[in-house]
One Martini backbone bead per residue (centre of mass of N, CA, C, O) as a GRO file, in nm:
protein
   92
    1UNK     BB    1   2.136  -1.873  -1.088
    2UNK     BB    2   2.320  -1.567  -1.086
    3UNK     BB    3   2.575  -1.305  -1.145
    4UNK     BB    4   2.453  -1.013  -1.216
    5UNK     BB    5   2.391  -0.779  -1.113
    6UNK     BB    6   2.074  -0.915  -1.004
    7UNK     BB    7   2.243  -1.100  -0.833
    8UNK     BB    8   2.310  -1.309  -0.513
    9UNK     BB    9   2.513  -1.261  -0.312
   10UNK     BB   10   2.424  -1.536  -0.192
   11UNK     BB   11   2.485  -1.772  -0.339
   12UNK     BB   12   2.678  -1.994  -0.166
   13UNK     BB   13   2.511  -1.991   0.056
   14UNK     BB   14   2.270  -2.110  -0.055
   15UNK     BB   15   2.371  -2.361  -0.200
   16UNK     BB   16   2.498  -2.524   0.041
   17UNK     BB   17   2.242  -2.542   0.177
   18UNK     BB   18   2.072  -2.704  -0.014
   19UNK     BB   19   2.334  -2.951  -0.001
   20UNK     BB   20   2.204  -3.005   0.234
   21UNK     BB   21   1.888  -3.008   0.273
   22UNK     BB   22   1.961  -3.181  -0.051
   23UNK     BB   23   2.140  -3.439  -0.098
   24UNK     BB   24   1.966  -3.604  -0.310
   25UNK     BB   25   2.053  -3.360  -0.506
   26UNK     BB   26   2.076  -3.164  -0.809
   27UNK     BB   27   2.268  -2.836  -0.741
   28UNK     BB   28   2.321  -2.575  -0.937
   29UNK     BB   29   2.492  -2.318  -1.138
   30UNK     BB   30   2.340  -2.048  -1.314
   31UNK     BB   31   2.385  -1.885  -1.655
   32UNK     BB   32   2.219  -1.699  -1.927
   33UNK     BB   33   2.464  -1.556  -2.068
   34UNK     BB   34   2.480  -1.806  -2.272
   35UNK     BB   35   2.217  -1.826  -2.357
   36UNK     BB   36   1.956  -1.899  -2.544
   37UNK     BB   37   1.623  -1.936  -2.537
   38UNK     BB   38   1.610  -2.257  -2.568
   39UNK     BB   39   1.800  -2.310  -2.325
   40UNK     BB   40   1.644  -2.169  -2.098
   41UNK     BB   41   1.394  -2.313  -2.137
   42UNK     BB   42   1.519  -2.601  -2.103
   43UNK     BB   43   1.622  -2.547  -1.832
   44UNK     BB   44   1.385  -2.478  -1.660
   45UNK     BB   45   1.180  -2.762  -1.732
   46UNK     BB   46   1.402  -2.959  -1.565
   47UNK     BB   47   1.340  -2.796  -1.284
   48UNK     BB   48   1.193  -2.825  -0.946
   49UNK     BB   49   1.402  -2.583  -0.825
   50UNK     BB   50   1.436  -2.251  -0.815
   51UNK     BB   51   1.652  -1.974  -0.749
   52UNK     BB   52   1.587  -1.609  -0.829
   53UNK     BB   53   1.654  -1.323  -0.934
   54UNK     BB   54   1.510  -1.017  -1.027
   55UNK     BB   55   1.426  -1.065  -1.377
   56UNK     BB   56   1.397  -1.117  -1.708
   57UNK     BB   57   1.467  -1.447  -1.723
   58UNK     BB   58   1.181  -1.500  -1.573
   59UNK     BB   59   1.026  -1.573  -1.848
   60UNK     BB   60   1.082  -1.833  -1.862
   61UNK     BB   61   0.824  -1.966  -1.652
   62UNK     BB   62   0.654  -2.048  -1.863
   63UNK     BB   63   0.862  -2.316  -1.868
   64UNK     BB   64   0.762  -2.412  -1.634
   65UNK     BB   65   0.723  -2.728  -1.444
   66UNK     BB   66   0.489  -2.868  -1.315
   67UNK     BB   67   0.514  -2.798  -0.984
   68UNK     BB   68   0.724  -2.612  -0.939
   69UNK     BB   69   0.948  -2.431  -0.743
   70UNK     BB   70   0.984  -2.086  -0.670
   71UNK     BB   71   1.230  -1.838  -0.594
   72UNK     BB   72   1.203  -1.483  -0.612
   73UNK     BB   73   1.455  -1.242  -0.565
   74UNK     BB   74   1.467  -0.934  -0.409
   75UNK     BB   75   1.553  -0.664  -0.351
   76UNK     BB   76   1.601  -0.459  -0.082
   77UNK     BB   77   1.307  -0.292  -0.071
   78UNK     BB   78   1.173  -0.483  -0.323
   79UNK     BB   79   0.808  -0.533  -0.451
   80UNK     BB   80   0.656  -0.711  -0.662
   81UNK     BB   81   0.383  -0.852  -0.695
   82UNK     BB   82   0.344  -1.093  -0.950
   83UNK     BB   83   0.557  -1.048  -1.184
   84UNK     BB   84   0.647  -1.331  -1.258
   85UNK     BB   85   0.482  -1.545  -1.142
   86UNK     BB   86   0.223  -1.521  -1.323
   87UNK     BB   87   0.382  -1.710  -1.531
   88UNK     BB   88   0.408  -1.968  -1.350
   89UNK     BB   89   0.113  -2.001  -1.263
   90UNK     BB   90   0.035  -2.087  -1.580
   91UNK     BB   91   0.206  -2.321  -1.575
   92UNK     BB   92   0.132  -2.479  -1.270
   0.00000   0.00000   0.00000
């Protein structure tokens, strides 16, 4: 999850969900904000799920490891088909 412009407006609210949904996981928020590329990229390598608006740190995905899913949040009334998870898909 992100904080940036592009941040999930209601990212609390979704951290809390998954923290009951998924109780025996370990869930937190982060920002690549502060984070070089090898940082973002071992970063998203290490997760199961991730959950995050669409923007450019979505490249990321390239580094995403097999089976993870991906869940990429759109603003509302905008939606790219396949615009980053392309890169995740590639990945396996």
């Amino acid at each position: 999850l992100t904080r940036t412009v592009r941040g999930l407006g209601d990212g609390p609210n979704i951290f809390a969900a998954l923290q009951k949904a998924l109780p025996d996981a370990e869930v937190n928020i982060t920002t690549f904000d502060h984070m070089k590329f090898p940082q973002q990229a071992g970063w998203v390598n290490r997760h199961d799920i991730i959950v995050c608006p669409h923007g450019a740190q979505n490249l990321n995905f390239l580094f995403v490891r097999h089976c993870a899913v991906v869940l990429e949040v759109y603003p509302h009334k905008y939606y790219i088909p396949g615009y980053y998870l392309s890169l995740a898909r590639l990945a396996g």
